[in-house]
N, C-alpha and C positions, 0 to 999 in steps of 0.2 A: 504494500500500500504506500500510497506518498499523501503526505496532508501536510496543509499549512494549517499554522496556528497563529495566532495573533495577538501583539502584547499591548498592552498601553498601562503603562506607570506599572504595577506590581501585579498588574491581573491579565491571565493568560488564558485565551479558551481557544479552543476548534474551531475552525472556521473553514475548512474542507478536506474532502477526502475522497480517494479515487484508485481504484482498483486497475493494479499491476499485470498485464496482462502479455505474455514470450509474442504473441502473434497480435496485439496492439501497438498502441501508443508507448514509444520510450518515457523512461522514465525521468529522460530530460523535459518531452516535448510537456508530458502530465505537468514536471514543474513550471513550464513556460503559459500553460493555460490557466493554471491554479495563481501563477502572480497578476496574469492580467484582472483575474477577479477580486485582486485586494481593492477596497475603497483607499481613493485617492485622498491623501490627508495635507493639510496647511501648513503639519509640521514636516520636520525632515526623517523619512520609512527607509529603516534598513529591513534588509532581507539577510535574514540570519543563515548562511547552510554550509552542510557538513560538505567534508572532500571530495563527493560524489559528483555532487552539483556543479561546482563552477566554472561551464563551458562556454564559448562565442556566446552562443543562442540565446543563456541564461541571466549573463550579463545586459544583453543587448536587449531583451524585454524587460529588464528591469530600469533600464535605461532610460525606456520608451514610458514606462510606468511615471517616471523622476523619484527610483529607488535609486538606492545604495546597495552592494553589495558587502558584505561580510563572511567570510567564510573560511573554513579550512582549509589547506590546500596541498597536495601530496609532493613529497620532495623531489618527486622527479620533473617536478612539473618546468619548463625552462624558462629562463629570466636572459635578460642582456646588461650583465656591470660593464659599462664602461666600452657598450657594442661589443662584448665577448660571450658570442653564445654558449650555456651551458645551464648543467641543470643543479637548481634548489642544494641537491646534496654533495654534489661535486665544489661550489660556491661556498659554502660552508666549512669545508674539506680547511678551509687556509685563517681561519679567522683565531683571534687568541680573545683569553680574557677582556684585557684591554680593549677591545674592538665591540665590545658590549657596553647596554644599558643596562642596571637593575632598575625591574621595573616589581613596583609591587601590588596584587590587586587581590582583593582579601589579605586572607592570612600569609600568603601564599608571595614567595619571591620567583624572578626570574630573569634569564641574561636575555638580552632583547639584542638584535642585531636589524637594525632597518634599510631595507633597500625600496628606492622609489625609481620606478623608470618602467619599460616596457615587457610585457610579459608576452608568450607567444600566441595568448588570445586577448590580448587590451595592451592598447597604444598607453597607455599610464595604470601605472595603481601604485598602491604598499605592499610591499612582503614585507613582513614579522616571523625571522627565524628566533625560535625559542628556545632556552632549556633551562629547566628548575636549574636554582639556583643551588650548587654543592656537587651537583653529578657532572660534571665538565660538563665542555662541548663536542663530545664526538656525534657527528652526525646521524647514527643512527638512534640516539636519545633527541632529537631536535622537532619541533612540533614545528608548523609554518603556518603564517595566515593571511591572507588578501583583504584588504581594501579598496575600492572602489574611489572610498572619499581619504583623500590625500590630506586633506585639514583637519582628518583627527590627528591628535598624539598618540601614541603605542597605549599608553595607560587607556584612551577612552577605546579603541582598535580592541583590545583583550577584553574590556569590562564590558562592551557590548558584545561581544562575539562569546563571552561566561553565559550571556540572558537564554542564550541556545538549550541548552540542559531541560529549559523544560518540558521541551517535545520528546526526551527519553524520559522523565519522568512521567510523563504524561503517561508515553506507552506503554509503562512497567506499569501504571496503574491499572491500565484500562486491562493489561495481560492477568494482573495476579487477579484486582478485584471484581472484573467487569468481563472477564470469562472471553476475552476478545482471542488467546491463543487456546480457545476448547469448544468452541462451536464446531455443530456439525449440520451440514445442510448439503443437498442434492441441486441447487440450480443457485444460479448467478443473482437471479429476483432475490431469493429467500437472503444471500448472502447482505447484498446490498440494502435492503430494509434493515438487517442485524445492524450493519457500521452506522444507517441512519440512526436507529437506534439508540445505539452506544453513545454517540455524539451529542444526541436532545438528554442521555439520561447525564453525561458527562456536564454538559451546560444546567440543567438544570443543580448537579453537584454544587458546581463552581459560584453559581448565583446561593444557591442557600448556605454556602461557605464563606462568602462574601470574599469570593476571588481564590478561594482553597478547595481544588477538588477533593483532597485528602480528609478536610473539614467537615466539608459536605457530604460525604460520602458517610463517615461517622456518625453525622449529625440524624442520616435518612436511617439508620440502620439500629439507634439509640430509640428514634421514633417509632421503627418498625416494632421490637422488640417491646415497646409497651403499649405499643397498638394488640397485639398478642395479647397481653397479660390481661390488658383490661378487657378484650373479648370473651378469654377465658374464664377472666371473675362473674363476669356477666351472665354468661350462660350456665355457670354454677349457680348463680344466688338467683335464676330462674327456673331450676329445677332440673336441667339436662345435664345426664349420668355421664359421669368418666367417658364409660364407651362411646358415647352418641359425638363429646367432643373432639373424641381422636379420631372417627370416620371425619367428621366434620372438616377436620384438616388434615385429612389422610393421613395421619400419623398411628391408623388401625393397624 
């Protein structure tokens, strides 16, 4: 599946989703249709995404959109220092301590190494070569990240490209508590109603969390579980036996 999600200030929900298909749509094109349907906003909209994502096409609709792009970016991916073609991890290969930023966001420190110039799908951006701070710099510990918008600093680059995490946490949720990796269904309809589903029950989560699906999700199941009780006492203090209750909720 590929879905975007959408932040504004601390609150994150679902805002599309679309099923991955070997004889459809790539799973660039899906992310190229899913940013045109972002609402167009006043402020300035990055587009948060992992190493998969940042090809010509994905750029270039985000563009079109007047997004920003942020994202992960894989070391092989090739840069030009200085008009010398070569790739992320080869570049990196020659760099010392000194030739680093610490940069720190959260708790969390890091040697920041910034390259600004042409990459071999965008005439300009940022590279952000990384590595926690204490484990050198050999390159195969080096994390890398693209910008789009060349007037952040490394610090705002990294703290916006952190906000990303919630579309994995999103999905562990919806896998552990919302049964999204244990469906079982025979046709593409039945499939597709299920994620509609998940998504109205996920948003409705998040709004009775007041922005916490994990909240919300508590909050329905706190409710549930005395919705039960007080059924239970009820039908006791009206006369119906033990047994009649447990047919009642199948629990015979």
């Amino acid at each position: 599946m590929v879905e975007t999600m959408l932040r504004t200030g601390d609150v994150v929900y679902p805002f599309a989703l679309e099923r991955y298909e070997p004889k459809g749509k790539s799973k660039i094109d899906l992310a190229c249709d899913m940013i045109k349907q972002v609402p167009i906003s006043n402020q300035k909209t990055y587009v948060l995404i992992d190493s998969w994502y940042p090809s010509a096409s994905v750029l270039q609709t985000s563009a079109q959109q007047g997004f920003h792009v942020i994202s992960g970016l894989k070391t092989n991916r090739i840069i030009y220092p200085q008009g010398i073609r070569q790739s992320i991890k080869q570049f990196a290969s020659y760099f010392s301590k000194s030739d680093t930023d610490l940069v720190t966001i959260g708790t969390d420190h890091y040697r920041v190494y910034r390259y600004e110039g042409k990459l071999n799908f965008l005439e300009n951006g940022v590279v952000l070569l990384c590595w926690k701070e204490g484990e050198g710099l050999e390159p195969k510990q080096m994390k890398a990240f693209l910008s789009t918008d060349v007037s952040l600093s490394n610090e705002q680059i990294l703290s916006y490209y952190s906000k990303r995490w919630s579309i994995e946490a999103y999905f562990r949720a919806a896998k552990v508590h919302l049964g999204m990796d244990r469906y079982q269904f025979r046709s593409t309809k039945s499939i597709d109603r299920y994620l509609a589903l998940l998504s109205f029950v996920s948003m409705c989560c998040i709004y009775s969390g007041q922005g916490n699906l994990f909240d919300g999700l508590h909050q329905y199941r706190r409710q549930k579980q005395q919705h039960w009780i007080e059924y239970i006492y009820k039908q006791a203090q009206s006369g119906v036996t033990l047994a009649q209750i447990k047919t009642q909720l199948r629990a015979a």
